[in-house]
DRENZAPA-722699 format. One record per residue (C-alpha): z, x, y; chain; residue in one letter. Coordinates in steps of 0.2 Angstrom, whole numbers, plus 5000, padded with zeros to 4 digits. Layout:
- Z, X, Y, A, a
...
# end
This chain:
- 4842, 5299, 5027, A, x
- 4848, 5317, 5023, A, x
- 4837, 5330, 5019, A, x
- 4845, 5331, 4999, A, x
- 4844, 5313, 4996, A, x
- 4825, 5312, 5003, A, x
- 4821, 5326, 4991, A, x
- 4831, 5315, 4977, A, x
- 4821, 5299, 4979, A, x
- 4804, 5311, 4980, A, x
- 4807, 5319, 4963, A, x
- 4813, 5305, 4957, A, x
- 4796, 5294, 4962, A, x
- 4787, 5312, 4955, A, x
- 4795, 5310, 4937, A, x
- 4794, 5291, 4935, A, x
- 4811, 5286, 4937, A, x
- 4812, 5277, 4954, A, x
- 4821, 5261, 4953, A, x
- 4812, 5246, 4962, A, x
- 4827, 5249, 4976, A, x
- 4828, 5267, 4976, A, x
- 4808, 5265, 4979, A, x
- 4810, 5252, 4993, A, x
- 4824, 5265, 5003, A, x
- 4809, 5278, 5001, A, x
- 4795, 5267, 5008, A, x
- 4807, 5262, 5021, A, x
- 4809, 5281, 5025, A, x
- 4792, 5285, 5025, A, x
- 4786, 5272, 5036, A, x
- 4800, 5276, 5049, A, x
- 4798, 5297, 5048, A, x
- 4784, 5307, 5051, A, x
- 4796, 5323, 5045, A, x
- 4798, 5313, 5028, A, x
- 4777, 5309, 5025, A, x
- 4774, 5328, 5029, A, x
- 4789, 5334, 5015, A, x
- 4783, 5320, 5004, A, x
- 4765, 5326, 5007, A, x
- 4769, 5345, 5005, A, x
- 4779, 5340, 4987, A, x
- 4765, 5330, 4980, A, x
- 4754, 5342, 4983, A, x
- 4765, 5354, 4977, A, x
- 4765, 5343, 4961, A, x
- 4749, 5341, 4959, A, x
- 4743, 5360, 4962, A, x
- 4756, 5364, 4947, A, x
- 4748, 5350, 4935, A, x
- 4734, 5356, 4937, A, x
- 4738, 5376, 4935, A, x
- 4749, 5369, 4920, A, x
- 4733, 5360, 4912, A, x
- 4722, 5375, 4915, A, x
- 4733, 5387, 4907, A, x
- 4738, 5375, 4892, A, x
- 4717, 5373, 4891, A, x
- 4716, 5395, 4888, A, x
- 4731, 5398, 4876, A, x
- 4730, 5379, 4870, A, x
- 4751, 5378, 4869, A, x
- 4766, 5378, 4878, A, x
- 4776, 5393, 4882, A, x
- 4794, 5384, 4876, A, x
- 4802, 5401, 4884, A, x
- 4797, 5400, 4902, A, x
- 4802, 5382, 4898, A, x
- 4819, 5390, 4898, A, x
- 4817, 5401, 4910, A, x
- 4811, 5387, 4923, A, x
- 4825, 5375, 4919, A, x
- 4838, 5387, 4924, A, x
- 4830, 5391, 4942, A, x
- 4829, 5374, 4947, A, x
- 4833, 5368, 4963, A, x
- 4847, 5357, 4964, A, x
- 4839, 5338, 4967, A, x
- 4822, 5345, 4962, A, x
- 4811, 5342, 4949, A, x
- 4807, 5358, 4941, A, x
- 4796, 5353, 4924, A, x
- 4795, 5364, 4909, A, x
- 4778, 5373, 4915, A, x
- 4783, 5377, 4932, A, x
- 4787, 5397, 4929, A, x
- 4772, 5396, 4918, A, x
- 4759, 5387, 4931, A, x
- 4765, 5395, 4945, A, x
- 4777, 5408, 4946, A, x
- 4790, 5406, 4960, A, x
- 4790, 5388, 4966, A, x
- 4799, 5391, 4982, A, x
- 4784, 5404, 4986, A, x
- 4772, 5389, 4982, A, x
- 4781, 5378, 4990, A, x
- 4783, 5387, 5005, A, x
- 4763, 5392, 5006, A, x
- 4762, 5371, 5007, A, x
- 4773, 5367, 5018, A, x
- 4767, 5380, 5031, A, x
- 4748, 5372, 5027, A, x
- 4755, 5356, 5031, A, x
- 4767, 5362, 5047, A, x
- 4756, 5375, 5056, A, x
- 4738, 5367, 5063, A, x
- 4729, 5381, 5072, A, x
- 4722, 5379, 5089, A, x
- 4704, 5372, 5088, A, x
- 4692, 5376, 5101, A, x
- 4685, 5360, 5100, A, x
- 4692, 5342, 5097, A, x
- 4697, 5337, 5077, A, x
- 4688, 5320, 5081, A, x
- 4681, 5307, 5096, A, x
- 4685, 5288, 5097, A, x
- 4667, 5281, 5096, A, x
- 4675, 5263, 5096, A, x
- 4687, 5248, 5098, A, x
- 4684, 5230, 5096, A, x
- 4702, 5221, 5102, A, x
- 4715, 5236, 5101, A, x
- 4732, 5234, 5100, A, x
- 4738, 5253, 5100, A, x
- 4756, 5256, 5093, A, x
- 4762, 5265, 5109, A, x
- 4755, 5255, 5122, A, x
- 4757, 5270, 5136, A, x
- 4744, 5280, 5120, A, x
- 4731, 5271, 5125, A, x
- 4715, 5272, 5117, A, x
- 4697, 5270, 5124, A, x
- 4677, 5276, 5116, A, x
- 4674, 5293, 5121, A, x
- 4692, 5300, 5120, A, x
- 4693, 5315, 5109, A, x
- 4707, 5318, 5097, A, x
- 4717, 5334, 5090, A, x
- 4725, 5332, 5073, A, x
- 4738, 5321, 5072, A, x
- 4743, 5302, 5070, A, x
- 4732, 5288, 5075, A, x
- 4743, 5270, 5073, A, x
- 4737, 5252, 5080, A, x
- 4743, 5235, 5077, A, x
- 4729, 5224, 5079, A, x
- 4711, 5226, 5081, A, x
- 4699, 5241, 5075, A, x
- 4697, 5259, 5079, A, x
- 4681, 5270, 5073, A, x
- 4682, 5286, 5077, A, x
- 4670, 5302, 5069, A, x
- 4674, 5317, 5065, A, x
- 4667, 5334, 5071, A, x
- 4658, 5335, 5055, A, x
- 4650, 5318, 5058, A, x
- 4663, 5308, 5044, A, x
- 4665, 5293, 5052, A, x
- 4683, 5281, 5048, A, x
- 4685, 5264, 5054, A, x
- 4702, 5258, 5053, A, x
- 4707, 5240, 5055, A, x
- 4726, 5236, 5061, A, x
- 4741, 5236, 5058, A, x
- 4737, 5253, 5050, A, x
- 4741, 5272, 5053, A, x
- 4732, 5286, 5048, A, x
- 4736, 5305, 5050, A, x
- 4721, 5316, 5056, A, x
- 4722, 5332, 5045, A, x
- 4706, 5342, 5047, A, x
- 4687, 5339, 5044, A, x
- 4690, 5335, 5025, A, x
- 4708, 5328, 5026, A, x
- 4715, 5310, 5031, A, x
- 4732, 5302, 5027, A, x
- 4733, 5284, 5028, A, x
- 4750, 5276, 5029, A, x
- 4745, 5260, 5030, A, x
- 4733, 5250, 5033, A, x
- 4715, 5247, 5029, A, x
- 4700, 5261, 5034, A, x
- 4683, 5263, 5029, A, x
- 4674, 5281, 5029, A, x
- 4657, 5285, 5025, A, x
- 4653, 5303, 5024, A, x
- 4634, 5311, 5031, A, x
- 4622, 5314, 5017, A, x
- 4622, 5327, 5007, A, x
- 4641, 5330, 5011, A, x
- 4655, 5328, 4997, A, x
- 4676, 5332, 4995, A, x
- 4681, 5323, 5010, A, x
- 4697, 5317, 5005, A, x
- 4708, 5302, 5008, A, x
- 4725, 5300, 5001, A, x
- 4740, 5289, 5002, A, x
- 4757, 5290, 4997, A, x
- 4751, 5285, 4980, A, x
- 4734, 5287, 4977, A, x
- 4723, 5301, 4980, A, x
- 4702, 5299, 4984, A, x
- 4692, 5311, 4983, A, x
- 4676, 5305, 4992, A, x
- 4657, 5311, 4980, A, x
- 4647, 5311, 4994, A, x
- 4648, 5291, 4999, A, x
- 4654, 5275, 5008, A, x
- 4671, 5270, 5003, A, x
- 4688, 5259, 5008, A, x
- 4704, 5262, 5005, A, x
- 4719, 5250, 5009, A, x
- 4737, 5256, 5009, A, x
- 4750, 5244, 5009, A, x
- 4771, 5242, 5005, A, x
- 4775, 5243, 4987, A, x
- 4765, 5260, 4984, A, x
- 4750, 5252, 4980, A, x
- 4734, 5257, 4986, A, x
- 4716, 5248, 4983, A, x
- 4700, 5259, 4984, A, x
- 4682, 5249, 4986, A, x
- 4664, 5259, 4984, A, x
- 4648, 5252, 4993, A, x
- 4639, 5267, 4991, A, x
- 4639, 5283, 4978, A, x
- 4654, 5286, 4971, A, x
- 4675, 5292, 4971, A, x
- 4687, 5298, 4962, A, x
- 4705, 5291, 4964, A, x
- 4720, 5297, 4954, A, x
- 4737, 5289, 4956, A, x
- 4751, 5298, 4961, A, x
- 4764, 5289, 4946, A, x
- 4764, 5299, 4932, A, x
- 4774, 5283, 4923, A, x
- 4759, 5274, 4923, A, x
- 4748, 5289, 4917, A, x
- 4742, 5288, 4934, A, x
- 4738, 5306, 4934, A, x
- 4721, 5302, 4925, A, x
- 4707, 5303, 4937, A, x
- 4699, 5285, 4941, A, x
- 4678, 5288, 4944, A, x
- 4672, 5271, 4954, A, x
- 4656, 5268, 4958, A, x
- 4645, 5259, 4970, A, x
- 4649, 5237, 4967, A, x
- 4669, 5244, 4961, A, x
- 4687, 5243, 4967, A, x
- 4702, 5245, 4960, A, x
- 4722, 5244, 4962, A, x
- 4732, 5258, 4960, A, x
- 4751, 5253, 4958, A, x
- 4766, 5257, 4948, A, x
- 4769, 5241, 4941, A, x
- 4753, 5246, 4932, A, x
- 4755, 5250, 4913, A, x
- 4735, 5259, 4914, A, x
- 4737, 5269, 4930, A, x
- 4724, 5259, 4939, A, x
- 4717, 5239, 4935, A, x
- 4700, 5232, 4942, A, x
- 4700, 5221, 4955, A, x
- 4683, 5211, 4961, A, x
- 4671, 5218, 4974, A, x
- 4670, 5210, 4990, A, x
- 4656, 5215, 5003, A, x
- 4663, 5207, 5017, A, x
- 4682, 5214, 5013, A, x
- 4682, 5229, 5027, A, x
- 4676, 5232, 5043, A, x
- 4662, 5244, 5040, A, x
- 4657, 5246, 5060, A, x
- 4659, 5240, 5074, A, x
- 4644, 5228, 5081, A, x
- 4632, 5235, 5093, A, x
- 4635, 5222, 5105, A, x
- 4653, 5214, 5112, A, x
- 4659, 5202, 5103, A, x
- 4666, 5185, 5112, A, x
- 4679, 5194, 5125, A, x
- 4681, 5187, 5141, A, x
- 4682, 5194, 5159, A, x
- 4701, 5189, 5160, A, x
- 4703, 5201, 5143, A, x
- 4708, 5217, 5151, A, x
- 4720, 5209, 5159, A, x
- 4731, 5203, 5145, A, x
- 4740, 5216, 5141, A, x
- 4750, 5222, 5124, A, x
- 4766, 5213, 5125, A, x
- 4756, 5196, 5128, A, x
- 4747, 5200, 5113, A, x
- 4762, 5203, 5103, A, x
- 4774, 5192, 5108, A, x
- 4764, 5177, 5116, A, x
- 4771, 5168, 5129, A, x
- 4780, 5151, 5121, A, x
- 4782, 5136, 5133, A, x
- 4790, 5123, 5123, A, x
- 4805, 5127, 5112, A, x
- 4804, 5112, 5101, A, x
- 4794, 5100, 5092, A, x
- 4796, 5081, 5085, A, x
- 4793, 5081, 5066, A, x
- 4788, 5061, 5066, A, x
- 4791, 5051, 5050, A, x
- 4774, 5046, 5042, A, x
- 4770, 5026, 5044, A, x
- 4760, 5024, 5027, A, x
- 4751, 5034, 5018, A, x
- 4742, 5051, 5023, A, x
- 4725, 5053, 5020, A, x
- 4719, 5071, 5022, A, x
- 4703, 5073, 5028, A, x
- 4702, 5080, 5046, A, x
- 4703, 5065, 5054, A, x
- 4719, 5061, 5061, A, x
- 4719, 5044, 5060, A, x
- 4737, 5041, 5056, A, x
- 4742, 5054, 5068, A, x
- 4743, 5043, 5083, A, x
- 4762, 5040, 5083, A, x
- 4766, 5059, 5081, A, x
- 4773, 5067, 5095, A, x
- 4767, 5086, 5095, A, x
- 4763, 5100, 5108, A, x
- 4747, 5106, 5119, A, x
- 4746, 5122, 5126, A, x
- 4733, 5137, 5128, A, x
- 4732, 5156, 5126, A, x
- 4736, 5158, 5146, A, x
- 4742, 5142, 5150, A, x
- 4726, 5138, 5158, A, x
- 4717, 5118, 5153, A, x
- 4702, 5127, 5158, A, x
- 4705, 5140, 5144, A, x
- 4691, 5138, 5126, A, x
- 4706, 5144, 5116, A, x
- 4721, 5131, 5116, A, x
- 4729, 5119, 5102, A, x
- 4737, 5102, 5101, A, x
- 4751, 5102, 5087, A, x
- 4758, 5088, 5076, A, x
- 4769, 5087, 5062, A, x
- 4775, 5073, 5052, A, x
- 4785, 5070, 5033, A, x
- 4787, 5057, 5022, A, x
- 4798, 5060, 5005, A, x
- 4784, 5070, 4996, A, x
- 4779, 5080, 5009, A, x
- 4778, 5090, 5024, A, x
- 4761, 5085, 5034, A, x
- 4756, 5100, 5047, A, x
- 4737, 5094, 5060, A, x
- 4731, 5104, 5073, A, x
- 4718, 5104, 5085, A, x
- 4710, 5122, 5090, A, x
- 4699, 5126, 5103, A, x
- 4690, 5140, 5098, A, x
- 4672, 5148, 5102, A, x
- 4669, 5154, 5083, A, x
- 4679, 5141, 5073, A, x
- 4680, 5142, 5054, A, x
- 4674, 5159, 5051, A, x
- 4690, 5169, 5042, A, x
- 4679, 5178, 5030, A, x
- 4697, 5186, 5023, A, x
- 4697, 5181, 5004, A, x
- 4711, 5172, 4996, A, x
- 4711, 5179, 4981, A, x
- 4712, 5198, 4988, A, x
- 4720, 5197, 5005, A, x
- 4729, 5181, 5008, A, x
- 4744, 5193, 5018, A, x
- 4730, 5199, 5030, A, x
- 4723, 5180, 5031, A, x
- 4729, 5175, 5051, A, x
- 4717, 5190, 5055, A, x
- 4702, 5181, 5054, A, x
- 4710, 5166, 5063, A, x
- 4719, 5151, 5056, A, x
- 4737, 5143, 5060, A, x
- 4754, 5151, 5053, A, x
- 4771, 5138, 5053, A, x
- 4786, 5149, 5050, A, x
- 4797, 5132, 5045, A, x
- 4817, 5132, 5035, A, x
- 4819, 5118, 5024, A, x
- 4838, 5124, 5022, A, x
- 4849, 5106, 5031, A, x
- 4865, 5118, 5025, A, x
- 4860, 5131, 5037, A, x
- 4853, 5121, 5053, A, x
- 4846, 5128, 5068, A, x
- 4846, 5141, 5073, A, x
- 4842, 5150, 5057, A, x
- 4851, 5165, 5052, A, x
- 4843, 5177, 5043, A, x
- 4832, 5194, 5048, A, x
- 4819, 5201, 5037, A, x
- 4819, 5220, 5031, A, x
- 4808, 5225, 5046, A, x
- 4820, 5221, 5059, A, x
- 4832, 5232, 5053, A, x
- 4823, 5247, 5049, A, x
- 4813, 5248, 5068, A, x
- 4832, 5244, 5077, A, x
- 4838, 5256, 5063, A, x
- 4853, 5245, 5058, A, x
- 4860, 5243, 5041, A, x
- 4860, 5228, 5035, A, x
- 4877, 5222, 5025, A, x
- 4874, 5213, 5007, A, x
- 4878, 5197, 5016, A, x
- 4865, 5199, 5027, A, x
- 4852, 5205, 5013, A, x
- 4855, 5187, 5002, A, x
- 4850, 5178, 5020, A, x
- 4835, 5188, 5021, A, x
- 4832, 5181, 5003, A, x
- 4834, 5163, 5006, A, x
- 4821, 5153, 4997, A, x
- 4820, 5140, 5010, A, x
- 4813, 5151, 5024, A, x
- 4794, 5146, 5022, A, x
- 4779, 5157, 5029, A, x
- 4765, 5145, 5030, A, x
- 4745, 5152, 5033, A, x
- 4733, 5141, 5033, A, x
- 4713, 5146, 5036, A, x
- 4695, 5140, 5032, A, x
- 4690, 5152, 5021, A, x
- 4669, 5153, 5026, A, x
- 4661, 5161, 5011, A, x
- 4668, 5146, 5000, A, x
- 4667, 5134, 5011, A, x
- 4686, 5129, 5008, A, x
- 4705, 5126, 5014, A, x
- 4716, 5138, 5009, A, x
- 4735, 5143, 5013, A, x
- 4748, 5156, 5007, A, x
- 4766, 5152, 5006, A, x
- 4780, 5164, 5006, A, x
- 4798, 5165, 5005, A, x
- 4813, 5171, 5011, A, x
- 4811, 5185, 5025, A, x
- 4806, 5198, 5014, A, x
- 4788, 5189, 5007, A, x
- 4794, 5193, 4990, A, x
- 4782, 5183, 4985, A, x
- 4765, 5174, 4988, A, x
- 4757, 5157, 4982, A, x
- 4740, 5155, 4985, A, x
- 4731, 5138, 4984, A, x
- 4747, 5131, 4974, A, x
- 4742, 5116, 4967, A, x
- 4747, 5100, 4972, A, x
- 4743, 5107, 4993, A, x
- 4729, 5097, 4999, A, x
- 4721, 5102, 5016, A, x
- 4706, 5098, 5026, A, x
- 4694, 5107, 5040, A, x
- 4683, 5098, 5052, A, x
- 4671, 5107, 5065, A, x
- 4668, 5101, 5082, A, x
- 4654, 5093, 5087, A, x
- 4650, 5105, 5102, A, x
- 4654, 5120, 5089, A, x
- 4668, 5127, 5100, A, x
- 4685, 5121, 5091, A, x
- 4691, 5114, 5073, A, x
- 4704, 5104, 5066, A, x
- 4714, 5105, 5052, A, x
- 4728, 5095, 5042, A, x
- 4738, 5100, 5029, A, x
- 4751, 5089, 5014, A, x
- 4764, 5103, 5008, A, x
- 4774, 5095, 4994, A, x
- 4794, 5099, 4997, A, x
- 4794, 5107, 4980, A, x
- 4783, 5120, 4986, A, x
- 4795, 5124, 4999, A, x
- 4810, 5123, 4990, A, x
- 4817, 5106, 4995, A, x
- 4811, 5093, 4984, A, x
- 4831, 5089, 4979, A, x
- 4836, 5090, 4996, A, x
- 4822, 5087, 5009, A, x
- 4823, 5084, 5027, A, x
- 4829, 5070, 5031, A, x
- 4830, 5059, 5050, A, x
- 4840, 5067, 5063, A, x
- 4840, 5083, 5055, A, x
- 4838, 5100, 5067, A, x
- 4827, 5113, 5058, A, x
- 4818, 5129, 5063, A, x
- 4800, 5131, 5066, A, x
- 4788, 5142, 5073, A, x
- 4769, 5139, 5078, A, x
- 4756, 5154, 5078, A, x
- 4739, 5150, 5082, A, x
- 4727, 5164, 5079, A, x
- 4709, 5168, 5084, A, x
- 4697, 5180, 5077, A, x
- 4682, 5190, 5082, A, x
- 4664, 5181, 5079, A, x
- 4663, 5188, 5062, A, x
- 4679, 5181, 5059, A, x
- 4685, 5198, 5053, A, x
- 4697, 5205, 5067, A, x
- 4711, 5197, 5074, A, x
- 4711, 5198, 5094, A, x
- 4726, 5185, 5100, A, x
- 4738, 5174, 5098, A, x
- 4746, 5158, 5104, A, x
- 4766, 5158, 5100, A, x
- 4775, 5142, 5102, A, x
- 4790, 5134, 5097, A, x
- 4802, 5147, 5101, A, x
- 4820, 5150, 5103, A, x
- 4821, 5153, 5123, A, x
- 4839, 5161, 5119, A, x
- 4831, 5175, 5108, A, x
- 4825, 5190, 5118, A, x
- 4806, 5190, 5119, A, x
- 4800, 5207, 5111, A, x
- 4806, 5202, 5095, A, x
- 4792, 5197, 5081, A, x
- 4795, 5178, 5072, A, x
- 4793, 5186, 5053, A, x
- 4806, 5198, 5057, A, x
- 4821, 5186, 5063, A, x
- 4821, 5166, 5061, A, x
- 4834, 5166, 5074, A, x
- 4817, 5164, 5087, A, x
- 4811, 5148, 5078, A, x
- 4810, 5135, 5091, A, x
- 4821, 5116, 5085, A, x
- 4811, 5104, 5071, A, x
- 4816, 5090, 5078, A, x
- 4816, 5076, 5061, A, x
- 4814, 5058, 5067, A, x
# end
């Protein structure tokens, strides 16, 4: 993106008048470019330092100055915002804007480090040769994993835990810039004005214990478990400019979809990671050993799977006894029998339905504490089974369609043919998990490649969890109904050749961090290093009998 059209989308997301794909061409560029999140940093601050010289001066004379309105109209920038008060609340706007930009651009040297990793539990760093270890100090900067959890403590003893995928920009001792992601801070007593912004929110910490989580979309959640924030959105559309106080036992969204600037959303204890336990969690001795990639990318054995046709009726209860007939998969983490994490896989249909059963080894089965109703994108992290399936006969194997990440990390531009694959209604995202704290089965289905959109617990699912006896695996089975996955006018039928793909995922003990994987299913004529939710072309074969 060029330097004018950045600024464009920037101004534009400043006034209110982003369009939904204006804004996603933004994100897009701000999750790809650090350049970009320092401008768009430097012009929000820019903005908000002039709102608030603005208010302060309307708050002594008590009205406008309509002439330096005119006078600030005709110095604007070409692709810049310049509102009325500008000349008024600041004076020269390039002089501001420059005194920002070299706040933002120029770190002076420290004598000692910004901060020192005091943790990791499972760590999947984003640049595998960037590893990251306890007791390694940090200089400002970025900090980006993809799984696990990082705590790390500032030199003025602020401590932040951030749980992965996420990305957070180290500023100085009272300044952090999550990207993504989720993080937890808690400031030292009788300490205040740490802050932690986003690219639509900013949290101005009261002398507490908060979490903030970042995610696509501009929308940014903000939970207190101890004094107080305050968090003021960055869209003035949704008069997000108003200052939010939440208190210890609140949380609250912060979107531009929102009509008030900010909606209540419910408090969950058990949503973040607060700290790291004191003692090591279930890793094994072979853990070191597995490196990133394995992590990522798993290490598929079997590139298909028999979708038998149910014999009667399907009771769903755990049990699996109509399951004997169904063909299926084994397999472990390492390809080890020895190995306590593994899974046996069946699949099944009838002309309602689509019935998914699984046996898991696992040494803390059933523990995903992630809550449906907050987090069902983020719920494989707290272990569970995900089945990438396309119900789409007209397409066939392999399918053919990449999701929105695929192109923005290879830096390709997708062509509008291209775009209505990617929004195929009939590419299903399956997550299935025993949610602990309710004691319940729960599932989140999305669409397309893109994950446009989420059902959670639709009704008419029904699925079952059942526990070992020896405590160290579960088993689950599912009845999807064909509507839900947008086939029941055209379901599969025998002899057809779909795609599928099977992620097993295992958790930490508190079933709160994800720390691995079991991919199978796969395309063997895909390359490996590519990620199943970005590209259905490596879905294994469906086999329909």
């Amino acid at each position: 993106m060029t330097d004018h059209g950045r600024r464009e989308l920037i101004s534009s997301w400043l006034d209110g008048r982003l369009s939904a794909e204006e804004s996603a061409r933004l994100e897009q560029d701000l999750l790809h470019s650090r350049a970009a999140r320092d401008e768009f940093r430097a012009w929000a601050d820019l903005d908000s330092l002039l709102v608030q010289q603005a208010e302060a001066g309307q708050d002594n004379s008590g009205q406008n100055n309509s002439n330096n309105a005119g006078q600030s109209s005709q110095v604007a920038m070409p692709g810049v915002r310049r509102p009325w008060w500008i000349a008024a609340a600041a004076g020269s706007a390039a002089a501001v804007l420059a005194t920002v930009l070299v706040v933002w651009a120029v770190r002076p040297p420290v004598e000692r480090p910004l901060a020192t990793i005091t943790g990791t539990q499972f760590l999947l760093p984003a640049e595998p040769a960037a590893a990251l270890a306890a007791g390694q100090p940090l200089a400002a900067g970025r900090v980006a994993i993809l799984g696990g959890v990082v705590q790390l403590k500032l030199r003025n003893g602020v401590r932040i835990v951030m749980q992965g995928p996420g990305e957070i920009d180290l500023i100085d001792e009272m300044n952090a810039f999550l990207h993504m992601g989720n993080a937890v801070v808690r400031v030292p007593k009788g300490m205040s004005g740490f802050r932690l912004d986003t690219a639509a929110t900013d949290v101005l910490d009261l002398g507490t214990e908060f979490a903030v989580k970042a995610e696509g979309g501009f929308v940014t959640e903000v939970q207190v478990y101890d004094g107080a924030v305050i968090a003021t959105g960055r869209d003035s559309r949704s008069a997000g400019r108003f200052p939010k106080r939440l208190e210890a036992g609140q949380a609250a969204r912060f979107s531009p979809q929102s009509l008030v600037g900010s909606e209540p959303i419910p408090y969950s204890e058990s949503r973040f990671i607060r700290s790291l336990p004191a003692e090591p969690g279930i890793e094994h001795l072979w853990w070191r050993e597995r490196d990133a990639e394995l992590r990522q990318f798993g290490r598929p054995q079997r590139d298909a799977i028999t979708v038998a046709r149910a014999a009667g009726a399907v009771v769903v209860d755990a049990k699996l006894g109509e399951w004997s007939h169904a063909g299926g998969f084994t397999g472990s983490l390492d390809g080890d029998p020895a190995d306590a994490e593994w899974a046996d896989g069946r699949m099944m249909y009838d002309e309602e339905c689509l019935y998914i059963a699984a046996h898991v080894g696992d040494p803390a089965p059933m523990r995903n504490t992630v809550d449906p109703s907050l987090d069902p994108m983020m719920a494989w992290q707290g272990g569970g089974l995900q089945v990438r399936i396309s119900t789409d006969r007209a397409m066939g194997w392999p399918a053919d369609a990449n999701g929105t990440p695929y192109y923005r990390v290879r830096r390709l531009e997708p062509s509008d043919e291209e775009k209505a694959k990617a929004a195929n209604p009939r590419l299903s995202h399956l997550t299935m998990w025993y949610h602990a704290p309710s004691g319940k089965a729960a599932i989140a289905i999305n669409h397309g490649m893109n994950f446009d959109s989420c059902l959670v617990n639709p009704e008419g699912v029904r699925g079952a969890f059942a526990r070992d006896a020896d405590g160290r695996g579960y088993v689950l089975e599912y009845a999807i109904p064909w509507r839900l996955l947008n086939a029941v006018e055209d379901p599969p039928r025998s002899g057809d050749v779909l795609a599928a793909i099977w992620q097993v995922h295992w958790s930490d003990s508190a079933g709160q961090v994800w720390r691995d994987q079991m991919v199978e299913i796969r395309n063997p004529h895909e390359l490996r290093r590519i990620l199943p939710f970005e590209r259905a072309a490596t879905w294994g074969r469906a086999e329909f009998q």
